[in-house]
C-alpha positions as a printed Julia matrix, in Angstrom:
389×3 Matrix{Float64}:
 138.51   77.29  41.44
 138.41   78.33  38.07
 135.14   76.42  37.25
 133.6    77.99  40.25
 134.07   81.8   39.47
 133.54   81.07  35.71
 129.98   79.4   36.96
 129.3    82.42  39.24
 130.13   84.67  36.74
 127.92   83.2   33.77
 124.6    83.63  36.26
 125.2    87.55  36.67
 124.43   87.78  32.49
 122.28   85.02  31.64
 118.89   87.89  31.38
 121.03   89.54  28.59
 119.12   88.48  25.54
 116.02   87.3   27.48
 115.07   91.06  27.99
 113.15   91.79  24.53
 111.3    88.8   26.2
 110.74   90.48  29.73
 109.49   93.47  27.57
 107.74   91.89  25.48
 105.65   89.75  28.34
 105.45   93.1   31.25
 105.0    95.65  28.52
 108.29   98.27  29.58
 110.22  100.18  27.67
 113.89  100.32  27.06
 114.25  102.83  30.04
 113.37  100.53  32.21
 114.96   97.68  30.95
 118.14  100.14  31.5
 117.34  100.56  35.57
 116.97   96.61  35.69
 120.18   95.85  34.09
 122.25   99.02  36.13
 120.44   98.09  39.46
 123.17   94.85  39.24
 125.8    97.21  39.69
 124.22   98.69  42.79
 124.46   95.5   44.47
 128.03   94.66  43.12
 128.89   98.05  45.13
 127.33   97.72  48.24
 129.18   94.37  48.45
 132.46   95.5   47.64
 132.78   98.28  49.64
 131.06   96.12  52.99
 132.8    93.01  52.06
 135.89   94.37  50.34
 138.36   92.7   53.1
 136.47   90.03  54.26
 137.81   87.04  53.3
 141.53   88.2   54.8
 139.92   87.75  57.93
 137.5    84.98  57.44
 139.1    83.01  54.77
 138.07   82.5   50.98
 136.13   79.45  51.27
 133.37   80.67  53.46
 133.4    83.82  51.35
 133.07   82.08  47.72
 130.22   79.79  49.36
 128.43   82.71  50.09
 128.46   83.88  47.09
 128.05   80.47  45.1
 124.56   80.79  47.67
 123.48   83.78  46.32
 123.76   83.12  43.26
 121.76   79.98  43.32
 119.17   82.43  45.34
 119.24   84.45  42.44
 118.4    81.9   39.99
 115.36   80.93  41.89
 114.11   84.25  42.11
 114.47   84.11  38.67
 112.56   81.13  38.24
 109.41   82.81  40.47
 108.26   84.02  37.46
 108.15   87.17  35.06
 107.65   90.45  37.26
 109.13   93.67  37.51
 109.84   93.28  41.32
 111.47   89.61  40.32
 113.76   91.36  37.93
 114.81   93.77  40.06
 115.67   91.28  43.06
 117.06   89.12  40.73
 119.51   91.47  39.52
 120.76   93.09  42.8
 121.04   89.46  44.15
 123.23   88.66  41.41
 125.13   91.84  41.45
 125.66   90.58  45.52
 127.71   87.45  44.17
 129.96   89.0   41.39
 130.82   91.35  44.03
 131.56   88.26  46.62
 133.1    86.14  43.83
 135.31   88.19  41.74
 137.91   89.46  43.73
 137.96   86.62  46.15
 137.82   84.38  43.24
 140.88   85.87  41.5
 143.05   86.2   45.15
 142.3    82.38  45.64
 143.29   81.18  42.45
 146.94   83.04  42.94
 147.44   82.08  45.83
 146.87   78.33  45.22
 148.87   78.28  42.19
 151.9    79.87  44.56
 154.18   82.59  44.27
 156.48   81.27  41.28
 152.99   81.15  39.4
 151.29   84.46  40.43
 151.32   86.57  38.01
 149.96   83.82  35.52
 147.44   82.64  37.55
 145.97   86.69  37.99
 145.53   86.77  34.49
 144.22   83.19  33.92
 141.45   84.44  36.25
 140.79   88.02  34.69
 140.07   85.78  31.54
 137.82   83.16  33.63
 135.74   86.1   34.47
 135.17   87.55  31.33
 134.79   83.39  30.34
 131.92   83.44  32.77
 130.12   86.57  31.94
 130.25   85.88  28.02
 128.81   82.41  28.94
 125.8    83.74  30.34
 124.44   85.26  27.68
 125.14   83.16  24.94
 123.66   79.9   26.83
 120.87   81.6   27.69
 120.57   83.09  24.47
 120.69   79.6   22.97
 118.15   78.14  25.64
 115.68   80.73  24.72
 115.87   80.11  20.74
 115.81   75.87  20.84
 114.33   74.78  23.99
 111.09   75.29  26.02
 110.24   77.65  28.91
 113.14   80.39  27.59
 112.6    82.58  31.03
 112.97   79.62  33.48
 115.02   76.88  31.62
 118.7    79.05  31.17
 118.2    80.08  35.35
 117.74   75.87  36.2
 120.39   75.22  33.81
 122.68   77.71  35.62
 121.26   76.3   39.07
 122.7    72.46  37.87
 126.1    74.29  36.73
 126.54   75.91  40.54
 126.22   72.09  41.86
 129.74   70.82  41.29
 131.56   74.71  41.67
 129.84   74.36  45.68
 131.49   70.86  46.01
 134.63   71.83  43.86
 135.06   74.65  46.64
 134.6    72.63  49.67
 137.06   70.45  48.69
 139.82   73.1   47.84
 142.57   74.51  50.48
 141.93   77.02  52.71
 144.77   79.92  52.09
 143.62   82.27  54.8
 144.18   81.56  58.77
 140.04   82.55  59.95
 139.67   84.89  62.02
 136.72   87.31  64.09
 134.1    88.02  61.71
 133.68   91.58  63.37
 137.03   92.46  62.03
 135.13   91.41  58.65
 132.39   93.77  58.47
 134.8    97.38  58.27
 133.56   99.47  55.32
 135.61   99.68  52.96
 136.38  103.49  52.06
 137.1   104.47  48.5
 140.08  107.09  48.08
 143.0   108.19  46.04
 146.47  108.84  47.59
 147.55  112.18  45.9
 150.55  110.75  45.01
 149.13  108.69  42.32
 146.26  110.33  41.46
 148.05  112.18  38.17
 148.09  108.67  36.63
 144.75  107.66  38.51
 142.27  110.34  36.58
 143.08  109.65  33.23
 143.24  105.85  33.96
 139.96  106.65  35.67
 138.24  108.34  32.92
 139.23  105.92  30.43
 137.78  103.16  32.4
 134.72  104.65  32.94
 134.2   105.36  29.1
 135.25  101.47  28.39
 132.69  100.35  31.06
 129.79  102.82  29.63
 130.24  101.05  26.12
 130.03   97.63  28.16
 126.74   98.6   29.89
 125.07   99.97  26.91
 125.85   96.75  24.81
 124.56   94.3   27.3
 121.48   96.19  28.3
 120.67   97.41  24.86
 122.25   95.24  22.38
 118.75   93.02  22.19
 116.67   95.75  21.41
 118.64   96.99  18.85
 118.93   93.7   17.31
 114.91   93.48  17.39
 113.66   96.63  16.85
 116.45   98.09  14.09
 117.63   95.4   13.0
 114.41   93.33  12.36
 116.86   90.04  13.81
 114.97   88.76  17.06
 117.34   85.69  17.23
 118.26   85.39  20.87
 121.28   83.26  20.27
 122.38   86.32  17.97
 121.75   88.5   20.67
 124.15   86.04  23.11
 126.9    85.95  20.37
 127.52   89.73  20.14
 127.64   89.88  23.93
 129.86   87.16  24.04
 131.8    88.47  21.01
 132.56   91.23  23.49
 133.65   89.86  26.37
 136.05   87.46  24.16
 137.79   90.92  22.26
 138.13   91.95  26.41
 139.75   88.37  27.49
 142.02   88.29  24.09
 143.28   91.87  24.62
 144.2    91.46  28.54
 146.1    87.98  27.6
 147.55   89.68  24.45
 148.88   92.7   26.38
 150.34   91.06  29.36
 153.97   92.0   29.06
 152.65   95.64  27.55
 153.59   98.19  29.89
 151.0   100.49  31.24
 152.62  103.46  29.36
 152.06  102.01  26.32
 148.69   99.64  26.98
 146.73  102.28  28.06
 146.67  104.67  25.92
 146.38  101.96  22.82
 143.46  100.67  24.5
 141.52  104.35  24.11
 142.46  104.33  20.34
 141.15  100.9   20.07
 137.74  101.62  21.91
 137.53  105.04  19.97
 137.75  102.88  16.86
 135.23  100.56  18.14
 132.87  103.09  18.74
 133.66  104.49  15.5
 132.15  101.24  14.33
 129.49  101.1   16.81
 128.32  104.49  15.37
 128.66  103.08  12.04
 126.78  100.29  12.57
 123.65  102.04  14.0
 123.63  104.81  11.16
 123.85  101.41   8.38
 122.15   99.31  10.04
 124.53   96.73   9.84
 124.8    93.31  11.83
 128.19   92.44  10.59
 129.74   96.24  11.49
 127.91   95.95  15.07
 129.53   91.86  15.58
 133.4    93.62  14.83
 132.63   97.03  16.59
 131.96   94.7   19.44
 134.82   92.42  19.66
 136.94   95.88  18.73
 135.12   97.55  21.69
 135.88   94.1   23.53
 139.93   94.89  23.13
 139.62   98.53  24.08
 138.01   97.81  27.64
 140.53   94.57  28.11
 143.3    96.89  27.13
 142.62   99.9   29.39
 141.24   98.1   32.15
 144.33   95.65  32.2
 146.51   98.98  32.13
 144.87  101.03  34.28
 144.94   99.06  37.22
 148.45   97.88  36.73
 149.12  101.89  36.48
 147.43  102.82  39.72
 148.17  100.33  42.06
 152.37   99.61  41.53
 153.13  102.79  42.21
 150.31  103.78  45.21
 151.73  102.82  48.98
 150.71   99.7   50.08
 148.77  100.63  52.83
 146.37  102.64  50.6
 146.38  100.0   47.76
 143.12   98.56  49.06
 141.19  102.33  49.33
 143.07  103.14  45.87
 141.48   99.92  43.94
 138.2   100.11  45.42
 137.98  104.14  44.21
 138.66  102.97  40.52
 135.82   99.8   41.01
 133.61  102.56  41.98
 134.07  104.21  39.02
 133.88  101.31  36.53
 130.85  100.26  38.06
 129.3   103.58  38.03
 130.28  103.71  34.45
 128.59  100.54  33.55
 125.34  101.35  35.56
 124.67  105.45  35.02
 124.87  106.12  31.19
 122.85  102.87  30.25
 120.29  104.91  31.99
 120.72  107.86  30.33
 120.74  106.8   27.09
 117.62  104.42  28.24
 115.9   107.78  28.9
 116.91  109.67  26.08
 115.71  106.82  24.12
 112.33  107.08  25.23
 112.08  110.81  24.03
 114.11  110.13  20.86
 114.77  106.87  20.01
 117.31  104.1   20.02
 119.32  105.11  17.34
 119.6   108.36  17.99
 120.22  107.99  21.59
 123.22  105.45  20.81
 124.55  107.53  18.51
 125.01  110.7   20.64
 126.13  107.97  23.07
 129.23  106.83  21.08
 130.4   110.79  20.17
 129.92  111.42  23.97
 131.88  108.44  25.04
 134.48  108.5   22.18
 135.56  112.43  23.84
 136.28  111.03  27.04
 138.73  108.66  25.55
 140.08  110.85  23.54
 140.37  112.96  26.25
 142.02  110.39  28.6
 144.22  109.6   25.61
 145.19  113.4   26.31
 145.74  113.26  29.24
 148.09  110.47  29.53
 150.03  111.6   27.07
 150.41  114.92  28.83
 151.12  113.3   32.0
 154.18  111.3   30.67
 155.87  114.25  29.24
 155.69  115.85  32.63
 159.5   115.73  34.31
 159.28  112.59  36.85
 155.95  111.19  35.78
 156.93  108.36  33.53
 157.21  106.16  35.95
 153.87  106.18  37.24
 152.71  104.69  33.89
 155.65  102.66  33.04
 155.14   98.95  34.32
């Protein structure tokens, strides 16, 4: 189960560094390469909020077929050859399967490894996923810089990888008893008990910041290497991704006893540091400050995503758990899809540098602000224990 979401997973950010290519072969700007990367997040959205409950009613296996399909339909759009209108449907076809794969994926996985093991097994697949996503671009990344073809081989070698994770999933238990498929096919409608929602907007906001920072390195990371930099490496380009995505996986595994009191607000000093790099690393120029600020960045999203969710959904009712978690998705989501845009635009009228740099201040207030706000929400008589597992 594990191979199979980490093979998902690596196909939704194999384009990574293969879009100074894309740019360099259509002739768009960074803007747009912005809108092709966020348009990913539209389809992980649509699924999650259609599909949300699905697989309690139909089971997991049909659900993490699907998206194992999808995927590979993805890749082959991919391989129809450089266009805008390929681009696009490759990316909201691959947003379709993370959304499919990633919280069926990590329910599966728990359940198989049964209740004594539960807890473990949650976190062994939070750090699967981020496996699988900091896969993608460092393959492809490594594709593109030693072997032929670099904008069809990494998609064919990703089609090969989804092989065994289709067979590996046939052949593992059911956990769910199927039922209707109508029952399947509910919306699911995001919304915040008010009982929780003192812990859920600073959790919220932080969140959103982390996931802005996430965006705007995998969209725009390439350029910058190329353009500012002067380093058009693609491998380079897959390694500070990945670098990322590692600092995230480290953090999460690192912090799993932490409480949420304590993890959250940690993790907004930790991505406020990293963006205090990040910042750094633009103004100098600097590829070594830009590789740390990114594994440091890495740690603050791991930290405060790990945190936040713990935070919001021990202490909301159980029969508005589901609503509750899909509210704070929405936000991450729309975090790591809206700002990359922004800052794609501003770049165009600007530049790069500039544009990250008012970026990082922007972002860095709204941690510091859910920082704030946690902290002011904990000193508040009978509120500690809404940000205390």
């Amino acid at each position: 189960m594990g191979y199979a979401f980490a093979a998902t997973m690596t196909g939704t950010t194999l384009p990574t560094p293969l879009y100074p290519l894309y740019q360099h072969e259509l002739g768009f700007d960074t803007l747009l390469t912005t809108v092709v990367y966020a348009v990913y997040a539209v389809g992980v959205l649509a699924t999650l909020l259609l599909l949300g409950r699905a697989s309690d009613v139909v089971g997991r296996r049909p659900l993490l077929l699907a998206a194992i399909a999808v995927s590979a339909v993805s890749g082959l759009v991919f391989l129809a050859g450089p266009s805008l209108p390929v681009l696009f449907a490759g990316r909201v076809l691959s947003g379709f399967s993370a959304g499919l794969v990633t919280a069926v994926a990590t329910v599966a996985m728990a359940e198989l490894a049964g209740p004594a093991h539960r807890a473990k097994a949650t976190l062994v697949a939070t750090a699967v996923n981020m496996l699988g996503l900091g896969c993608g671009p460092l393959l492809a990344g490594l594709l593109a810089d030693h072997a032929p073809s670099p904008l069809h081989l990494p998609f064919a070698v990703h089609l090969v990888l989804l092989v065994p994770a289709a067979v590996l999933v046939w052949r593992i238990p059911e956990t769910v008893t199927p039922g209707p498929l109508r029952a399947a096919l509910r919306p699911q409608r995001p919304a915040v008990p008010a009982v929780v929602r003192a812990a859920f907007v600073p959790s919220a906001i932080a969140v959103f910041a982390a996931f802005s920072v996430f965006g705007l390195l995998t969209a725009v990371a390439p350029a910058f290497l190329t353009t500012v930099l002067h380093q058009p490496a693609h491998t380079l380009a897959g390694l500070l991704v990945f670098a990322m995505f590692a600092g995230s996986t480290l953090s999460q595994l690192a912090s799993y006893r932490w409480r949420a009191g304590s993890a959250l607000p940690s993790g907004c000093l930790v991505l406020v540091l990293g963006l205090a790099g990040l910042a750094t690393a633009v103004g100098t120029e600097s590829l070594p400050v830009l590789a740390v600020s990114a594994f440091v960045i890495g740690a603050g999203q791991g930290l405060s995503f790990r945190a936040g969710m713990a935070a919001i959904t021990e202490h909301c009712p159980a029969d508005r758990r589901a609503e509750t978690v899909s509210a704070f998705t929405v936000i991450a989501y729309i975090g790591i899809s809206v700002p990359v845009i922004l800052v794609g635009a501003a770049s165009a009228l600007f530049g790069l540098p500039a544009a990250a740099m008012t970026f990082t201040g922007v972002t860095a207030a709204l941690a510091l602000g859910a920082l704030f706000a946690i902290r002011r929400h904990a000193k508040r008589p009978g509120s500690a224990a809404s940000l205390s597992t």
